[in-house]
N, C-alpha and C positions, 0 to 999 in steps of 0.2 A: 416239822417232819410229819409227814402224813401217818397215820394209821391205817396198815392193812392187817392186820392181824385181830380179824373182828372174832367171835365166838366160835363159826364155824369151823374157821382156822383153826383156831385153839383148841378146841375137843379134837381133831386130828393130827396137831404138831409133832407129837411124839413119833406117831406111825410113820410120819410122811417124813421125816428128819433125823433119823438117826435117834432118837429117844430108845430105843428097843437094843441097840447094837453095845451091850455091855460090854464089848473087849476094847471098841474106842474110849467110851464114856471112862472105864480103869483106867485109861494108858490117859487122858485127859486129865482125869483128876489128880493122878501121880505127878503129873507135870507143875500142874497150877500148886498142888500141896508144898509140892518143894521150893519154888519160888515164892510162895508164903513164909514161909519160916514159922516161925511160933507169933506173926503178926495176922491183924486182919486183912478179912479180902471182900474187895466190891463187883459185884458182878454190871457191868453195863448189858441192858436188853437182858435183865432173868429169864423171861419168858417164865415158860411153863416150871424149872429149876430143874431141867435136865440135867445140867452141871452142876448149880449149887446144892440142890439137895447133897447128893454123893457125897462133893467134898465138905460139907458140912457136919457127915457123919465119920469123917476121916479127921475128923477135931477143931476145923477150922470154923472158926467165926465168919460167916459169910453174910453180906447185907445186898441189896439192888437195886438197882434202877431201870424200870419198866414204863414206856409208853402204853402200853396194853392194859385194861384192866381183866377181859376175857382173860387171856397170859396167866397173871397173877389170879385170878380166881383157879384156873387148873392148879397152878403150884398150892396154892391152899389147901388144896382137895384130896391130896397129898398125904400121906403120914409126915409127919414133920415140915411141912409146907406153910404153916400158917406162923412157925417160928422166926422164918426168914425177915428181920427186916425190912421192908420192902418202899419205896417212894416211889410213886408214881407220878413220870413227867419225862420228859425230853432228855436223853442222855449228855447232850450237848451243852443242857445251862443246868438240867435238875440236880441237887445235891445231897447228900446223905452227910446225916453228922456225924465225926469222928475222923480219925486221920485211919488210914489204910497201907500196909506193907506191899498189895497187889491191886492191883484193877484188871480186870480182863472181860477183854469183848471176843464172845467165840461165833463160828460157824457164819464167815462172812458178813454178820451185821455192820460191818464200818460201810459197805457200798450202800445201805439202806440210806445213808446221807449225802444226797444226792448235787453236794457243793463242794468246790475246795475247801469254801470258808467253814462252813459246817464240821469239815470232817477235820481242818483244824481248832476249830470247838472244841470239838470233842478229844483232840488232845488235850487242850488245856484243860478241860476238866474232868479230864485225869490226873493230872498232874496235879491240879489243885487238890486233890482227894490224898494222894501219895503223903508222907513222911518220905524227907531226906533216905537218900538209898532206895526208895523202894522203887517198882514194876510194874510197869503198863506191859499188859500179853495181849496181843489182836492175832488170830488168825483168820487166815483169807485165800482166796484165791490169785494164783496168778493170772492175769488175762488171758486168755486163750487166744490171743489175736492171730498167735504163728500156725494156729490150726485152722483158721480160717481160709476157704480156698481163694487163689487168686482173684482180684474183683468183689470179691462178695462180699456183704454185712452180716449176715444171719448164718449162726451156727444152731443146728437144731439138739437138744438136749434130753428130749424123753418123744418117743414111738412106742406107745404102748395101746390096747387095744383102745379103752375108752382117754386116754391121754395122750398130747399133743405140746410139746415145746418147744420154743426157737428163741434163741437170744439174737437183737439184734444189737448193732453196735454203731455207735456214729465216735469214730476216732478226736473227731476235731474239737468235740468238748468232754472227753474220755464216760461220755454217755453210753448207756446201754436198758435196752428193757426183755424184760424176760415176760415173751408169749406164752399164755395156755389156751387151752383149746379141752374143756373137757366134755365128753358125749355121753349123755343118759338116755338110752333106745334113741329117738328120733329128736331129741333136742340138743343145743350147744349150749354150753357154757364160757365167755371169755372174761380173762385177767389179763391186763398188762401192769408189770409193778416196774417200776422206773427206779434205777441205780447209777451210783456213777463209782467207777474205779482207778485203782491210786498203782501204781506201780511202788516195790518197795523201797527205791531211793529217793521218791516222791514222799512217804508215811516219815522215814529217815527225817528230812527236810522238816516235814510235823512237828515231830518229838524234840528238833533242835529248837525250835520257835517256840515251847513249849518246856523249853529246860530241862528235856531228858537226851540220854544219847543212846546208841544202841548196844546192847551187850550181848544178845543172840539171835540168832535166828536160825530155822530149822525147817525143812520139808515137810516134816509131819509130826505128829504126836509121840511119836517113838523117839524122835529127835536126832532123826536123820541128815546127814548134809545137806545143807541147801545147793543147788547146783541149776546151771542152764538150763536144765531138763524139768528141774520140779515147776509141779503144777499147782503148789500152796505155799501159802509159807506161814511158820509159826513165828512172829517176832515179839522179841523182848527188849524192853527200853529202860532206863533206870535213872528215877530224879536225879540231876546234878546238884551238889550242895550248894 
């Protein structure tokens, strides 16, 4: 799994991601708090601990697994940041010791794995992490494919004055990459980061191969019906004994 989240990234993850929008971040951690129970919880992709700091101060034990070291130096830097358990390495094989009530992967990171077989990895090691009963959380996007106009591959995602985005999409290997385009006076700047996405009866199929099965899933963080309409979805999966 590649590494794009070099330093640069990292000293502005927060601004650029949702790190600042406290009324998500509460309604997020209330979520993940209660499918914890009074056990622990593994964060897959800490990153910066936009999530786990929070619920870490809501009582839970919270540990993680980061490819990033940039990432994890921001969470350090942190009040309470350098508490976090942290290993550093592939969420896919890296492992952290102790058994876990939750695992969860938020804010689309499962497309960062850019294979079927990868992102079946990465159930299994979640599930290798879990105690009997417990909860793999991933939220994600639904594909946006039906909003895409007739014919076309590229959906554009940010027009803003010095920024420029377009997701492109190649159906036939559920590939996609997200264009930038950023402008400083007379100069460009470009990124393309490469993802692949899963439909959720496709992650479903995961979790089966994987030993867990499905026990929720939700629109959003509020925990809203999931429906034809929604454009995310929150799912919860639970080890089978």
């Amino acid at each position: 799994m590649r590494n794009f989240f070099d330093t640069d990234v990292a000293e502005t993850y927060d601004a650029a991601h949702g790190g600042t929008d406290t009324a998500l971040i509460a309604q997020t951690v209330d979520t993940l708090a209660n499918l914890a129970g009074d056990g622990p919880a593994l964060e897959f992709a800490i990153g910066t601990g936009r999530i786990a700091l929070p619920l870490a101060k809501r009582g839970v034990a919270v540990s993680g697994i980061e490819l990033s070291e940039p990432m994890v130096a921001e969470m350090h830097a942190k009040p309470g940041g350098a508490d976090i358990p942290t290993t550093i390495g592939d969420m896919t094989t890296a492992r952290m010791p102790g058994t876990f009530s939750l695992v969860f992967l938020v804010f689309n990171t499962i497309d960062n794995l850019t294979t079927q077989d990868t992102q079946v990895a990465c159930f299994e090691n979640a599930a290798a992490h879990l105690a009997l009963g417990g909860r793999f959380v991933i939220e994600t996007l639904i594909p946006p494919l039906q909003r895409l106009p007739m014919g076309e591959t590229r959906l554009p995602f940010a027009n803003d004055a010095d920024h420029l985005g377009v997701d492109e999409f190649d159906v036939t290997t559920q590939t996609y990459a997200s264009h930038h385009i950023w402008l400083h006076g007379t100069q460009a700047e470009h990124l393309s980061v490469p993802f692949r996405y899963a439909w959720p009866a496709e992650m479903d199929l995961m979790a089966r191969i994987a030993g867990m099965q499905l026990e929720h899933r939700w629109s959003d963080w509020s925990r809203a019906r999931f429906t034809n309409l929604s454009r995310s979805h929150i799912s919860v999966w639970q080890k089978l004994p």
